[in-house]
Every structure is written in C-alpha cells, then in structure tokens.
C-alpha positions as semicolon CSV with decimal commas, in nm:
position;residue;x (nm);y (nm);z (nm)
1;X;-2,817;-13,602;-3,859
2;X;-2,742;-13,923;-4,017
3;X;-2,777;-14,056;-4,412
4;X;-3,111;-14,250;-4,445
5;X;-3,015;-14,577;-4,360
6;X;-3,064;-14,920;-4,509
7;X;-3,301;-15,038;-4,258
8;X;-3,507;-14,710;-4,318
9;X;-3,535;-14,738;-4,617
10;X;-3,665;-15,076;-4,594
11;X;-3,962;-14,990;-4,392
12;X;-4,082;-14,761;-4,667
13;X;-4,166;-15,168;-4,829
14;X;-4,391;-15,171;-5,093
15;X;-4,447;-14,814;-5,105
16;X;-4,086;-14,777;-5,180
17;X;-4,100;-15,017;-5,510
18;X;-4,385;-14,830;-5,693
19;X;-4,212;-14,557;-5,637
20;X;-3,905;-14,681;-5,821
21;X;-4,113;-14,840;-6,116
22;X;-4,267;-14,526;-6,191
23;X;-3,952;-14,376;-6,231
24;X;-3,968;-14,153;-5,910
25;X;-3,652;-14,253;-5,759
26;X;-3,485;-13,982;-5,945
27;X;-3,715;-13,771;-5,735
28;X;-3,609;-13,877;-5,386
29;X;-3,234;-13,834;-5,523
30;X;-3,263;-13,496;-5,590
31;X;-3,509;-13,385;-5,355
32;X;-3,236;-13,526;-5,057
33;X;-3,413;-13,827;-4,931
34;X;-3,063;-14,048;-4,859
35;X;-2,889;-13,714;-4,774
36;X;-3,045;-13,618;-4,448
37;X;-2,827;-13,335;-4,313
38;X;-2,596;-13,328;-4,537
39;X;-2,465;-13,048;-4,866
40;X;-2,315;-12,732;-4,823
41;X;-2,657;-12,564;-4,644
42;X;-2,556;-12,800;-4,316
43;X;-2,161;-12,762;-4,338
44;X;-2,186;-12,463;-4,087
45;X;-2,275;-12,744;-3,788
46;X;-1,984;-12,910;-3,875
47;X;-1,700;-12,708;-3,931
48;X;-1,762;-12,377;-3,731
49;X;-1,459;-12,418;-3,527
50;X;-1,251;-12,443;-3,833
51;X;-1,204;-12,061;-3,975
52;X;-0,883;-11,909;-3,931
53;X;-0,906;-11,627;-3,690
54;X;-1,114;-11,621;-3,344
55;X;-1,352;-11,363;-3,476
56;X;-1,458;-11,586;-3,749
57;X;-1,507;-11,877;-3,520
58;X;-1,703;-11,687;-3,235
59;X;-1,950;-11,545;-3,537
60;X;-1,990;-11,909;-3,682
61;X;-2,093;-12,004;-3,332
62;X;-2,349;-11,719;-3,356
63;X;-2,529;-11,879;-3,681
64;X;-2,596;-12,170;-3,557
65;X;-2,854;-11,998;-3,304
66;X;-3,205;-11,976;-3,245
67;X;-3,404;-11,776;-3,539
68;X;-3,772;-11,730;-3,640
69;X;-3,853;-11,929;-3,953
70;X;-3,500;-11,969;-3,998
71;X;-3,434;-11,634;-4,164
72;X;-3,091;-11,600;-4,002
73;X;-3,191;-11,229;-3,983
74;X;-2,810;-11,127;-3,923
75;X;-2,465;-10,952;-4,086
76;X;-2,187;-10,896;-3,894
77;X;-1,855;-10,671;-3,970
78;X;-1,557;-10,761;-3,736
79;X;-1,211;-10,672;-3,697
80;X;-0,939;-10,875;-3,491
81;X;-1,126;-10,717;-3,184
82;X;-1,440;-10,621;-3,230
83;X;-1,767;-10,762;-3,406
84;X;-2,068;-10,525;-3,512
85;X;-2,415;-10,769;-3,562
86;X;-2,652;-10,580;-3,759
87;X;-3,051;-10,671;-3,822
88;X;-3,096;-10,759;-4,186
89;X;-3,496;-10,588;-4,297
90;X;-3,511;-10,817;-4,587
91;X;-3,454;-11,125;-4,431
92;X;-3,769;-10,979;-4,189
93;X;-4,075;-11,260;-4,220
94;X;-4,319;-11,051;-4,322
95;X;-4,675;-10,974;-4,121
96;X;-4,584;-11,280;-3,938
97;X;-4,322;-11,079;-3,741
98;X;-4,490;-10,706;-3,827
99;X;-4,308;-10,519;-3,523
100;X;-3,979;-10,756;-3,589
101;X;-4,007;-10,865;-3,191
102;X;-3,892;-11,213;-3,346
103;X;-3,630;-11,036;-3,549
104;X;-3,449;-10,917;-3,271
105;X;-3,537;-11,211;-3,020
106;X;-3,309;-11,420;-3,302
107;X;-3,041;-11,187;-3,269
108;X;-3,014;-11,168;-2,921
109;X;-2,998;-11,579;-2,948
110;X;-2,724;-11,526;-3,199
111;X;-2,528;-11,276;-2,965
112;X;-2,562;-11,535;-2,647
113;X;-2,364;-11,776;-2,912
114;X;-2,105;-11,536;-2,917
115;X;-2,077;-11,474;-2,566
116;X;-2,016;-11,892;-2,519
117;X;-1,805;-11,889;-2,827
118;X;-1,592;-11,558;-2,702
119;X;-1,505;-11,702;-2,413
120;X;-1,367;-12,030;-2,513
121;X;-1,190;-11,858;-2,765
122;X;-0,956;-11,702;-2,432
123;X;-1,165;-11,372;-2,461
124;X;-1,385;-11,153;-2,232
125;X;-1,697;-11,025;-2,457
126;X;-1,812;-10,651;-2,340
127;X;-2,110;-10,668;-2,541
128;X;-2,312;-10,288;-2,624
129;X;-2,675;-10,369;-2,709
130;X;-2,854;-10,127;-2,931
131;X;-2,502;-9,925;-2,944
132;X;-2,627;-9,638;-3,198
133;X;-2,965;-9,483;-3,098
134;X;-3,014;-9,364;-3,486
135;X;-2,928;-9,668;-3,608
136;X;-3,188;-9,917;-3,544
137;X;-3,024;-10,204;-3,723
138;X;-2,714;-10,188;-3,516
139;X;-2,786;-10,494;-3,282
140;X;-2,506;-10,484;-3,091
141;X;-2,148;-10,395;-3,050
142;X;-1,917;-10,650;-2,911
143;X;-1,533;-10,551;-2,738
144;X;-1,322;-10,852;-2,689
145;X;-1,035;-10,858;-2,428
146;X;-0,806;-11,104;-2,381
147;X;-0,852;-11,379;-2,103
148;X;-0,792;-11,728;-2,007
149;X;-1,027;-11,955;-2,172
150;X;-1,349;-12,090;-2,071
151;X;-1,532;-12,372;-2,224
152;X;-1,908;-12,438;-2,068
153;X;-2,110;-12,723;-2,122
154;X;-2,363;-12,477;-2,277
155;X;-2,087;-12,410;-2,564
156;X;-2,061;-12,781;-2,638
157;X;-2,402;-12,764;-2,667
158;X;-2,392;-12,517;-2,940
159;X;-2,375;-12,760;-3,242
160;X;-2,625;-13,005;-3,071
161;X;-2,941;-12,762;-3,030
162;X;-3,225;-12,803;-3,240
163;X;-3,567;-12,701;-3,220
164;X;-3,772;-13,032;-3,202
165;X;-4,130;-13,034;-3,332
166;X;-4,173;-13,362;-3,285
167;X;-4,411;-13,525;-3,044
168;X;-4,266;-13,522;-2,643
169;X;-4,286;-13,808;-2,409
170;X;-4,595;-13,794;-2,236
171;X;-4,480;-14,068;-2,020
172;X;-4,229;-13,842;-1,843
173;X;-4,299;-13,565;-1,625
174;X;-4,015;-13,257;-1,549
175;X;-3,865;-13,265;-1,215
176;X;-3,918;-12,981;-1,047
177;X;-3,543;-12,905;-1,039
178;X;-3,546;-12,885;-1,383
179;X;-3,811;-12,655;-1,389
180;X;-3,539;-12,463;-1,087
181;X;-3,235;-12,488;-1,313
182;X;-3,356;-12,288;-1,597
183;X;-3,527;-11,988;-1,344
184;X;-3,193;-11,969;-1,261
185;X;-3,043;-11,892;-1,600
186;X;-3,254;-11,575;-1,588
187;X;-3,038;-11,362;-1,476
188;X;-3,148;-10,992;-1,715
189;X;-3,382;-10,842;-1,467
190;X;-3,582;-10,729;-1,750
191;X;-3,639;-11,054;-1,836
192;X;-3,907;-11,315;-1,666
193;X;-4,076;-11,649;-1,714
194;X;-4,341;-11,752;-1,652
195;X;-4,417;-12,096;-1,625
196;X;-4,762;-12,329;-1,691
197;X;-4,698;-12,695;-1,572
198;X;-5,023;-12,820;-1,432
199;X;-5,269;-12,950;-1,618
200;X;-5,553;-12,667;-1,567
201;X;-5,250;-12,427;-1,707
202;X;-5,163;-12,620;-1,973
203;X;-5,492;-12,662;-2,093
204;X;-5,588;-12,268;-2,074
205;X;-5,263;-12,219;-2,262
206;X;-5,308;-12,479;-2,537
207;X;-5,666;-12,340;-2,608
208;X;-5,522;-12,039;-2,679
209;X;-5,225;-12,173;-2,865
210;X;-5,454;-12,346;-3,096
211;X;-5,684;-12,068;-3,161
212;X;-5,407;-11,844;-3,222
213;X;-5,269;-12,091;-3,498
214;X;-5,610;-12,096;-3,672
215;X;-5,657;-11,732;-3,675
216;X;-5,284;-11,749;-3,814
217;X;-5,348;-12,010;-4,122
218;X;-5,669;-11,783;-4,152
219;X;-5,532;-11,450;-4,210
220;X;-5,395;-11,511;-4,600
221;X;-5,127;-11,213;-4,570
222;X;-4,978;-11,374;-4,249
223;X;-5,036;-11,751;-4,442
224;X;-4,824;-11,665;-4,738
225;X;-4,554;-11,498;-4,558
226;X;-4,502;-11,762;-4,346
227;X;-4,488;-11,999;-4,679
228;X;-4,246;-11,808;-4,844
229;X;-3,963;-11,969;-4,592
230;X;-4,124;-12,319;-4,683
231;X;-3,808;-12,516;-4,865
232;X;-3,897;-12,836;-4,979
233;X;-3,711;-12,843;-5,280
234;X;-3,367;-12,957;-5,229
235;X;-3,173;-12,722;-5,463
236;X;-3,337;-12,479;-5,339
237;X;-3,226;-12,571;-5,012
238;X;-2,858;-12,609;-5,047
239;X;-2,895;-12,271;-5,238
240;X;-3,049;-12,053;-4,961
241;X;-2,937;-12,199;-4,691
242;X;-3,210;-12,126;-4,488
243;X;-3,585;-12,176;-4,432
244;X;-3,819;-12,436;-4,296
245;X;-3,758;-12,775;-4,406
246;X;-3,959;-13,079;-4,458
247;X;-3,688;-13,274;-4,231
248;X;-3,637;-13,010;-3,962
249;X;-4,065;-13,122;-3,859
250;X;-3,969;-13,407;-3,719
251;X;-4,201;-13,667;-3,869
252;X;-3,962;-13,936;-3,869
253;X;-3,753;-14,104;-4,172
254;X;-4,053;-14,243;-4,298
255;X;-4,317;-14,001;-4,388
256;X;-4,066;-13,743;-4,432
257;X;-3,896;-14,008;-4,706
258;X;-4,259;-14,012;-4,856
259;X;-4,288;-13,634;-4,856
260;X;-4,006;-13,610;-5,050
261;X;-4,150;-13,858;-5,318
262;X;-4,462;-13,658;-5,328
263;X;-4,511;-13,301;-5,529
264;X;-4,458;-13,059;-5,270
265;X;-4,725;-12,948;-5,037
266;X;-4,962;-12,610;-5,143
267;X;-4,965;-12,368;-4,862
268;X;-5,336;-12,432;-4,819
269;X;-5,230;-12,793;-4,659
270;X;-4,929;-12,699;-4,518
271;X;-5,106;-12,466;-4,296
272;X;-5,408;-12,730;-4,246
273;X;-5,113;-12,984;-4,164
274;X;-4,955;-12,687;-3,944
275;X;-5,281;-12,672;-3,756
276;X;-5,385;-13,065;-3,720
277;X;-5,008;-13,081;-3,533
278;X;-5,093;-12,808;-3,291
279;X;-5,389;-12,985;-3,170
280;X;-5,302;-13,320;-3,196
281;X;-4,935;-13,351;-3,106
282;X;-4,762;-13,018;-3,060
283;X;-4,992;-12,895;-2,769
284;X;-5,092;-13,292;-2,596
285;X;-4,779;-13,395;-2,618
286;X;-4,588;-13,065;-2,398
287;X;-4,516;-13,155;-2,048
288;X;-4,537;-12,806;-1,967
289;X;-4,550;-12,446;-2,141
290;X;-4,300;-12,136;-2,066
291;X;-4,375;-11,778;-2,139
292;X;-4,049;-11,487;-2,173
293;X;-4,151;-11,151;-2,101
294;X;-4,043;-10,789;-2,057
295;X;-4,128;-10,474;-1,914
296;X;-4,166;-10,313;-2,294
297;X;-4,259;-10,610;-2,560
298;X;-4,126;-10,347;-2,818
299;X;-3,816;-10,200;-2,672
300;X;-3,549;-10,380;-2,890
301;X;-3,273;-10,385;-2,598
302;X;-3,539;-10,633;-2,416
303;X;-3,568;-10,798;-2,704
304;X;-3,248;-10,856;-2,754
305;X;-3,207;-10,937;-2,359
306;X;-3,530;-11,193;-2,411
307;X;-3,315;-11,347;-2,688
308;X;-3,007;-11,427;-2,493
309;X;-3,201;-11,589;-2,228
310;X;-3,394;-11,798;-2,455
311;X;-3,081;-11,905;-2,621
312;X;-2,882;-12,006;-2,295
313;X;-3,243;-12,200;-2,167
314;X;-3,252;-12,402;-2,482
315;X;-2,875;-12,443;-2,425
316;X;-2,930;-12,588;-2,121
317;X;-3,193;-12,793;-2,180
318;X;-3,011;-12,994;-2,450
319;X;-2,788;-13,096;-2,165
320;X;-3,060;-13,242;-1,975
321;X;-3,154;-13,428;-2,248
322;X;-3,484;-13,190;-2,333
323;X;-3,624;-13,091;-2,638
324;X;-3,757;-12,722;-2,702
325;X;-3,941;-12,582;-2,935
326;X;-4,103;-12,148;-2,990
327;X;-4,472;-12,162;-2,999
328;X;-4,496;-11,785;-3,143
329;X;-4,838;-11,766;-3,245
330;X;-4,985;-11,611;-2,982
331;X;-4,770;-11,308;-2,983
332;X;-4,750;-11,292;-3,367
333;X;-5,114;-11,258;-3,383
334;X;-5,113;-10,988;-3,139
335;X;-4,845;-10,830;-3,378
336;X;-5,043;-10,855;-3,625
337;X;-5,375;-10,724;-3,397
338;X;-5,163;-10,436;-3,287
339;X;-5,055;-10,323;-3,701
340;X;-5,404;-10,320;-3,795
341;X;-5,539;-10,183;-3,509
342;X;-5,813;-10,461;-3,493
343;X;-5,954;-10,586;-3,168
344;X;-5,705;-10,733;-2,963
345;X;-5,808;-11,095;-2,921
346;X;-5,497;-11,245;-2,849
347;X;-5,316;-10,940;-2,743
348;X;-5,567;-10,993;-2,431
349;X;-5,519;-11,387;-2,442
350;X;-5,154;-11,354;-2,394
351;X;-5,214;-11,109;-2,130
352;X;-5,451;-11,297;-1,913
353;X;-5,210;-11,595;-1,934
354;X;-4,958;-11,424;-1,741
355;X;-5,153;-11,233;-1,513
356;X;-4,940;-10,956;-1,463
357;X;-4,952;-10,610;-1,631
358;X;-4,610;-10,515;-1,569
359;X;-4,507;-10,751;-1,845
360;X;-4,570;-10,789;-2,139
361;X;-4,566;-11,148;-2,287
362;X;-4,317;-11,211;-2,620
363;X;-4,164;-11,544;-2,646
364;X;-4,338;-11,837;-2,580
365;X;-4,248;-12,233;-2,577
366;X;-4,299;-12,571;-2,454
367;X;-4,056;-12,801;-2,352
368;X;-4,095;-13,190;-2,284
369;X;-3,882;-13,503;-2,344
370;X;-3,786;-13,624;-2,712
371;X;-3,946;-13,936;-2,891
372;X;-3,701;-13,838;-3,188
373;X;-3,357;-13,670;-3,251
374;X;-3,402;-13,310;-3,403
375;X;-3,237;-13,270;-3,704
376;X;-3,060;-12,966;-3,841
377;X;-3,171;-12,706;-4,037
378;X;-2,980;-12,538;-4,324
379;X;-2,742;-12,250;-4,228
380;X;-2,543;-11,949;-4,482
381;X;-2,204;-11,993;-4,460
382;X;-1,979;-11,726;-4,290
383;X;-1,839;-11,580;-4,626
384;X;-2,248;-11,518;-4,638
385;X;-2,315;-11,330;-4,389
386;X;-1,990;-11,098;-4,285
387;X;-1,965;-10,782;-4,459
C-alpha cells in the first residue's frame, strides 16, 4: 500500500536505465509505477469512515468487500434508517459468472460489511435477504435500530483485507485451531465447509483446479469476458474504479514495475500467465483448500448466506495473519457446463470433491501464510454507487 520506494526502484538496476534512455519513463509515470495504491480509485480504503451520516459510513464499509473480478456488482438507496442493496446486471462478468452465483456471493460479502460497520456505528442491523420475491435484484433490505456500539476486531479488519495471489509459505503449516476457529464462524445452517488439508486432498483438489483453469482460458467466450475486467492502464484505472489490476497479482515491486514499462499484456498471455500461476504457485504453494456450499447452489438467499460467511472467514483470517484468496474456476466452469447443457465435467469434479449430495459446492479457496503484503484494488466512490 506504499509509494514504490527508493530502494525498489533500485533493484530494477540496469533494466531501469534503458528504460529511461529510450524515453519510457514517461510510461511508468503514467501507467502508476511510483504510485502504488494511490489516486482517487483507492481513496475509498482510506477515508470510509469519513462521510457525514452513519448510513453513508456503514455502505462505504460495504465496498470495500469481497467481489468477483472486482465488478463491485452493487447500488444501494438508504434513508437515515434503512439501506436497500440492489444487484447491478451490467456490472455481471459475463459467461464467467452465467447463473450470477458469484454475483450474489459478492453481495452477501458486501452485506456482512455492513453488519460489522452497523454495529460500530451504535446500531442493531435487521437485515431481509431477498426482501421482494418479484424483484430479483433486491439483495437485501436492511432495518437499523439504535444500540450501544460494538466495534469487533473483524471491523478493524475491514480496510486491511485483500485477496492475496501471491505465493504462500510453504514452510508453515495451519494449526489445527485455526482450521477450528473459522468452522466456528459458520454459523448459517445452510451454509458448510468443507475442508482439504492433507496432502492426498490437496492434490485431488489442485488437479482439478488446474484443469478447470485450462478448460477456462480454453473456452474464448469465458476468456474474453474475464479480460474485459483486465485494467492495466492507469487512467483507465483511476477512471473505473474497478477491475483486475496488474498490482493487485502480487508479483512483487519488481516485475510488476517492469509490467508497467512493457505494452500491456494480450489476453492470449494473460490467460497463459493465468494458467502457468495455477500450477506453479497458486495451487503448490496452498497449505490447504476450503470449499462453501449450500443445500441449492442457485437459490440466491444461500448465496447471499455463502457470501456473508466467506466475508467474516476472510475477516478473520487477516487477524491471524493469513492470506486468502477465491479459486472459482471449478464452479464457473460448471456454470458454464450447466448454460450450455454440455457434459458436466466439472459439475461432477466439484461434486466428487465434497462427497456429499446434499450440497452443492459454490465457493471455493485456499488459504496459507503470506510471502508478500496484498495490495488494494481500486474501489467507486460512494457518490458512485448510491442511488
């Protein structure tokens, strides 16, 4: 979350001074390389306990949640009591999230935000998920009443989560009462995890993590949906507000300092690059692999439910010290099985993982210990995204 700093930019070296003579300094400049973090896209980390009135602060803790791709699929209409969230179809990821399970996953993170949030604000949150049956986009309806004020260690963690993609300690294993203290933030009964921390699980599941991600980069609908929410040009990013960014990867200063030098990336090689992570860092590197799932993978309430959960685990796990990242792949090919009415590949993949077929299987993750600080991604401003 910090500027590039001198010694960084040292260790680019020689590199660094052909870049300069050719006149491609100007290039790093505006395409962000000494400010990391920083512009009007990132000012929601820093000042969203700033606005005016309690509902504006509780909703700018909600943005800084969990989201796939970071869409921020979300709009929200409050009064001095009462916040609406609604699901925004155009900010929808295309055939990567086909039945919008992500969609409302990312919402439900949003509204666990707002629970934390409510309640340090002095206020007890009666929160109405899928409020208006004929009304699909209506997320949830949220009643606050006054109370004394609680403030968790989970909403000081609010501005500090961030999805790390980076490599994971391999050195370090999880203590088993780690592994205890997030069953026990699963309290929806519609909601269960399921865990793989040995090494035969962790192996089954990576096979089929990897496989998943190739049939992914190989399906060209599902490949240039995906890259529409690349962002690698810094305008662009301070614009939007949103997206996948070259620093939110979590290469390190260095090579993401060369990206930034270089012409940006076609899809074609950011998907090969997607898939060379997955099997050489993303899937080694986990110390073990989790697995959220529902009665009814498509019943938006659960969804919602799955969301929250997710939220408050990733929550907790940046207290521990843990980093966290969604490994959807799996599920959005089975999306995408289930819309074309193919052969369910991974549809049965995901289900033979579990082992159990009273749930169905639709957010998956790994979790591990951090060999670098996650950095933050881009997020709209309030005056954005309230109605």
């Amino acid at each position: 979350m910090k500027n590039l700093s001198r010694r960084d930019f040292l260790k680019l070296g020689g590199a660094t001074l052909v870049v300069v003579a050719g006149g491609s300094v100007f290039r790093a400049v505006d395409q962000g390389m000494f400010s990391v973090g920083q512009g009007v896209a990132y000012e929601p980390w820093k000042n969203w306990r700033d606005a005016a009135a309690p509902t504006e602060r509780i909703v700018a803790a909600g943005i800084l949640a969990s989201n796939p791709h970071n869409s921020q699929p979300w709009l929200f209409r409050i009064t001095a009591s009462t916040i609406d969230l609604f699901a925004v179809p155009e900010r929808q990821i295309g055939v990567i999230d086909p039945v919008r399970r992500e969609m409302y996953i990312g919402l439900g993170c949003a509204i666990e935000n707002m629970r934390l949030a409510a309640e340090a604000e002095g206020f007890k949150a009666d929160i109405h998920l899928m409020p208006n049956p004929t009304t699909e986009s209506h997320a949830a309806s949220i009643s606050l009443a006054e109370s004394s004020p609680a403030t968790s260690a989970l909403y000081e963690a609010i501005p500090q989560r961030h999805t790390n993609r980076a490599a994971y300690d391999t050195t370090r294993a999880i203590a088993e009462e780690i592994f205890s203290g997030i069953d026990s933030l699963v309290t929806e009964s519609t909601v269960r995890l399921f865990w793989f921390k040995d090494e035969s699980a962790r192996t089954k599941f990576g096979e089929v993590a990897i496989s998943a991600t190739e049939a992914l980069i190989a399906d060209d609908q599902q490949s240039m949906d995906s890259h529409k929410w690349w962002r690698q040009d810094w305008d662009q990013v301070q614009e939007s507000a949103d997206g996948i960014t070259l620093d939110a990867q979590g290469l390190g200063s260095f090579i993401s300092g060369m990206g930034k030098f270089l012409p940006d990336l076609s899809r074609q090689s950011n998907d090969q690059s997607f898939a060379k992570n997955m099997r050489e860092i993303t899937i080694p590197s986990a110390a073990a692999f989790g697995v959220l799932a529902v009665p009814d993978g498509k019943d938006n309430t659960q969804r919602l439910q799955c969301g929250q959960i997710w939220q408050r685990i990733h929550l907790w796990a940046t207290t521990q010290g843990l980093a966290m990242q969604p490994l959807n792949q799996i599920c959005e090919r089975a999306d995408r099985e289930s819309q074309l009415g193919i052969e369910p590949v991974f549809g049965k993949s995901i289900a033979d993982l579990i082992g159990d077929d009273q749930w169905q299987a639709i957010m998956p993750f790994r979790l591990g210990y951090p060999t670098v600080e996650a950095l933050r991604s881009p997020r709209r401003r309030l005056d954005k995204v309230i109605e």
